[in-house]
Structure formats: structure tokens, C-alpha cells
VOPA-691331 format. One record per residue (C-alpha): x, y negated, z; residue in one letter. Coordinates in steps of 0.02 Angstrom, whole numbers, padded with zeros to 5 digits, always signed. Layout:
N
XYZa;...
This chain:
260
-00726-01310+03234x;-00674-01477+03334x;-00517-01464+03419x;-00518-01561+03600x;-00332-01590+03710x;-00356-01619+03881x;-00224-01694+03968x;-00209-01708+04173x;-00066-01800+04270x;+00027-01690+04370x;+00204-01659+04450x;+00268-01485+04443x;+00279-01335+04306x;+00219-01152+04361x;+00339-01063+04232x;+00508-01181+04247x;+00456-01263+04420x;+00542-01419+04346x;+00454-01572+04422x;+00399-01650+04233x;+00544-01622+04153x;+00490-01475+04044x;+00486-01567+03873x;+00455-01406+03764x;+00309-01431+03643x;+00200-01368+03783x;+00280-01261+03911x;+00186-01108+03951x;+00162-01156+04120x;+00061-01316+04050x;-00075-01213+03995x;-00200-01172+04089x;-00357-01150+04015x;-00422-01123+03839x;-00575-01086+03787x;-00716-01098+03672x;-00900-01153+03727x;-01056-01172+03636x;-01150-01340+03637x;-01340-01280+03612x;-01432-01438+03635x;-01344-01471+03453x;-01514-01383+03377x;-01458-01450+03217x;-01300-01325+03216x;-01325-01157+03244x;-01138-01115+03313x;-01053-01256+03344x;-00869-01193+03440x;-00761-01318+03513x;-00596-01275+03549x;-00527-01340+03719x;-00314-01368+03767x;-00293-01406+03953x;-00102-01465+03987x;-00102-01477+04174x;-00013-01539+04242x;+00030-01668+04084x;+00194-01811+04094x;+00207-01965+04005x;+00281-01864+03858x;+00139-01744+03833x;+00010-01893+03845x;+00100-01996+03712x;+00111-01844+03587x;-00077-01854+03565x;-00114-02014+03550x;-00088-02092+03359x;+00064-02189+03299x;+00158-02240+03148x;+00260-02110+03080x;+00453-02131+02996x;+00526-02050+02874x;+00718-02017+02925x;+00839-01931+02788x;+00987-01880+02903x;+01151-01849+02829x;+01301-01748+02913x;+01377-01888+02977x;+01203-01959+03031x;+01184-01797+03148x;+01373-01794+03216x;+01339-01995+03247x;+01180-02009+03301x;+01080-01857+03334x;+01207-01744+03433x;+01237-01879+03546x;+01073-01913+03571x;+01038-01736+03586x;+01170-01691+03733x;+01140-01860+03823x;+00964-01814+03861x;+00900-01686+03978x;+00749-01589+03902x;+00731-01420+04003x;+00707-01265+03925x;+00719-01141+04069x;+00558-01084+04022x;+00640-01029+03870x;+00771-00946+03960x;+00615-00858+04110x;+00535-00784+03962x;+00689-00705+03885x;+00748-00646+04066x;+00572-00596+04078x;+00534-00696+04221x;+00375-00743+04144x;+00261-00714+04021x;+00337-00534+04002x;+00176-00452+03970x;+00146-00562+03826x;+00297-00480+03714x;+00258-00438+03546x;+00421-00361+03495x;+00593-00376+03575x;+00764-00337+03498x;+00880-00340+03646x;+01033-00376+03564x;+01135-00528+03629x;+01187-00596+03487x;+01056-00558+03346x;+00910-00521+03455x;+00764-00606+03500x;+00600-00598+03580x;+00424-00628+03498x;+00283-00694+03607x;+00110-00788+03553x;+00118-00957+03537x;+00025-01035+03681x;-00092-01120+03552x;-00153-00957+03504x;-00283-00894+03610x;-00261-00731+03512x;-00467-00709+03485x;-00451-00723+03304x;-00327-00705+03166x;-00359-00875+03085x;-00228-00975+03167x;-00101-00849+03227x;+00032-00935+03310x;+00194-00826+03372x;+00348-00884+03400x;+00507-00778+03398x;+00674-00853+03535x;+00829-00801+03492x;+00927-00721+03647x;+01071-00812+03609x;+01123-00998+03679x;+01230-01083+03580x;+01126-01117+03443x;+01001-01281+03437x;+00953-01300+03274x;+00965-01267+03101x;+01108-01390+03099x;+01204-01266+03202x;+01176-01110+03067x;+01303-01036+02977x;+01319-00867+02869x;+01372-00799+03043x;+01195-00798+03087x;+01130-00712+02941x;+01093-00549+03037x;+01009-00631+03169x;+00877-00717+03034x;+00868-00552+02942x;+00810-00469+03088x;+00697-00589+03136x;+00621-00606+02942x;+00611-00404+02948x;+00564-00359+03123x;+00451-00493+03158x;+00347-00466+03005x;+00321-00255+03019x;+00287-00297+03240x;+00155-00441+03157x;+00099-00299+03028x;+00079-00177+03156x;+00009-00248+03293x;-00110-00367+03199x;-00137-00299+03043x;-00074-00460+02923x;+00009-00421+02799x;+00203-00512+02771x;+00108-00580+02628x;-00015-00662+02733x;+00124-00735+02854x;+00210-00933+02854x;+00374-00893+02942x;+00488-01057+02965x;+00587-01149+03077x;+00547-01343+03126x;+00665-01491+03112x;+00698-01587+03210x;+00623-01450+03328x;+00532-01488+03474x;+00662-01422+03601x;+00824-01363+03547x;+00840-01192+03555x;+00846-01103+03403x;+00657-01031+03362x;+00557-00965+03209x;+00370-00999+03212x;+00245-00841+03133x;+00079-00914+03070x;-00074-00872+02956x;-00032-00917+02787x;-00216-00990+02786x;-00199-01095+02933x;-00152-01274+02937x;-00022-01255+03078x;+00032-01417+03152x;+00218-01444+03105x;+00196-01356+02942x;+00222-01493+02824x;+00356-01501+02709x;+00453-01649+02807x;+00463-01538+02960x;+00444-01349+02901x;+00591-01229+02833x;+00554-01059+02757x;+00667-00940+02861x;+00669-00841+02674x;+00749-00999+02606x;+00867-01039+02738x;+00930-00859+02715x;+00944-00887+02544x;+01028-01076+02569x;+01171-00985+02707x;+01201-00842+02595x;+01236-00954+02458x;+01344-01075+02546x;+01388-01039+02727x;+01413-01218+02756x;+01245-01262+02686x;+01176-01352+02834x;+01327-01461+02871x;+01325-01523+02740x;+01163-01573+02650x;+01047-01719+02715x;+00872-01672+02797x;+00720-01752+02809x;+00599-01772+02952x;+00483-01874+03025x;+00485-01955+03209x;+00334-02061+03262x;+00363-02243+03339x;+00383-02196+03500x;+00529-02085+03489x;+00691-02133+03559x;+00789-02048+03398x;+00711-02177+03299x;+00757-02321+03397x;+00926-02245+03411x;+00930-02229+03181x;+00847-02414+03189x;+00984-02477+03285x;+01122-02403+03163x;+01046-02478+03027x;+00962-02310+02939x;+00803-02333+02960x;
């Protein structure tokens, strides 16, 4: 199969009406079409599928993330993320009221998996708008916490230990049942540094080479359970890896405090 991205300039989003400022890793609103055609003048194939992403309308952002760059590895202490990346974080403006119109259910409501409405350790689980949901090879679901006030796994503490529990239990038996993969079968993590910042946990086929799922980038929710139940304090204070390409403003901002 021979994956194809499409990208079209445009202005506006249909989900977060932002005028290009939704800087999610695609904002459901971006996609519009997906599909999979069959190219039978290829006589020397008998099924060839090719797998189509339209991002309409696409910003500067979404064009550069496809296009091929050098790639940095950061290791980012405490001090490195109270210095560097916080600030960096809060002085930028990425949007994610599409994050919030899905929780609200303002869109995409009909998409829920599984919901557990509590405030604080609650969450929503909806297919990840990669997933066409034809096939179970590359299931992609994402679960969104209800909560606000968490970005990232820099901001997790035991506190939130019920909220991940929940998520590890209820999202696998809703997977399960709806589905039919087993936990067994399931790669359940959380991405750092995420591509917005609002706390998320990504659901995918253990068999499928899920971009993001490398070991610089990917964090077992089981372990991170583990890690917080151990030591509360467990992601303030060790260092993290993760990788930002060239382009990224993060990695001029290590470069010009001398980490990098």
C-alpha cells in the first residue's frame, strides 16, 4: 500500500473556524477526503490500493510537516523545560478549540467511541482522523482528557493516576468491544513532545507502524502509571528525550541556549 498526502492552501477550519491557526496534528476539520482507489492499468499488480490524505485547507505548518528534514535529538532536563520549553510553550498560540468542540460535542459527536463524563478523570475516545476505520490494520483512536490544565506528561503527577487508569481500563474493554482487538493486540501511549498540548493517549494496532511510535517520541501509558506510582514526582524530575526536525522553532530556541 503507498501512502499519498495531499495538501491544498486554504484560509479557514470547518471544526475550530480558526483562520489557519489550528496547529493540531491535523485538525478534524482538515480532512476532507480519504479514500482508497484502484490503479488498473498497473496489469502487472493485481490490487494495487493507494491510500489518499486530503488536508484542505493546509497552512504553512501542515505543508512543512511533510516535506523531509534533518531530525535532532534533544534530551530535556527539568530545568531545560521550566527554561526553555514552558516559555516557549505559553508564548505561542496553537489552537486547540477543536479539542475543546469535540469534548463539548460540538463536532464530531457521532464519532464517540466511549465517553466517561467525569470532569476530572474523564475523557472521550474518538478515531483518529488517520483512520478511515475500513480495516483493523492501522487503528488509530485517540482518547482527550476532559480536563484543562494538563499539557503534557511534564504536567503528571500521582494525582492523575485515576484519570490514566481509567483511560488504560476503559479504553481497552470500549476497543475490545466495539472492534474486537484484544488489549493484547493494542499500543496505548502518549507522545512527547506532543503535537498540541492537551493531554491525549493514542490507541493503535500493535502490528501497525504508527507514525510517532518510536521510542524517542512514544510513552507506554502502562509505564507511566507504573513511573507516577512509584515516584509522584517522576516527571519533574527525570530528563526526556525527543526529537524536533530543523524547522522547529523549539530547536532554534535549545540551539540558542547552548543544548543542542
Amino acid at each position: 500500500m503507498v501512502s499519498v498526502a495531499v495538501a491544498t492552501l486554504g484560509t479557514s477550519c470547518s471544526v475550530c473556524s480558526a483562520p489557519a491557526t489550528c496547529f493540531g496534528p491535523i485538525c478534524p476539520g482538515f480532512i476532507q477526503t480519504r479514500g482508497v482507489f484502484l490503479l488498473p492499468a498497473l496489469s502487472f499488480i493485481a490490487a494495487l490500493q493507494i491510500k489518499t490524505t486530503v488536508v484542505y485547507p493546509a497552512t504553512e505548518k501542515h505543508l512543512q510537516k511533510y516535506l523531509r528534514q534533518e531530525v535532532h535529538l534533544i534530551r530535556e532536563t527539568w530545568e531545560d523545560y521550566k527554561n526553555i520549553t514552558l516559555p516557549f510553550i505559553q508564548s505561542q498560540s496553537f489552537s486547540i478549540q477543536w479539542v475543546y468542540n469535540i469534548l463539548e460535542k460540538k463536532a464530531e459527536a457521532d464519532r464517540i467511541i466511549h465517553e466517561n463524563p467525569d470532569p476530572c478523570n474523564g475523557f472521550v475516545l474518538v478515531p483518529d482522523f488517520k483512520w478511515n476505520q475500513n480495516q483493523l490494520d492501522d487503528l488509530y483512536l485517540i482518547a482527550l482528557i476532559h480536563r484543562r490544565d494538563v499539557k503534557s506528561l511534564r504536567d503528571l503527577t500521582a494525582e492523575h493516576l485515576p484519570l490514566l487508569r481509567n483511560i488504560l481500563q476503559e479504553g481497552t474493554e470500549a476497543v475490545a468491544k466495539r472492534f474486537g482487538v484484544p488489549g493484547s493486540q493494542l499500543r496505548i501511549y502518549l507522545h512527547y513532545q506532543p503535537s498540541y498540548y492537551h493531554l491525549h493517549v493514542h490507541f493503535t494496532a500493535l502490528g501497525y507502524d504508527a507514525p510517532g511510535s518510536s521510542v524517542e517520541r512514544a510513552h507506554l501509558l502502562a509505564d507511566v502509571i507504573d513511573n507516577l506510582a512509584m515516584d509522584s514526582m517522576y516527571y519533574q524530575k527525570r530528563a526526556l528525550t525527543f526529537a524536533l526536525r530543523a524547522d522547529e522553532l523549539l530547536l532554534k530556541k535549545f540551539q540558542e541556549e547552548g543544548r543542542v
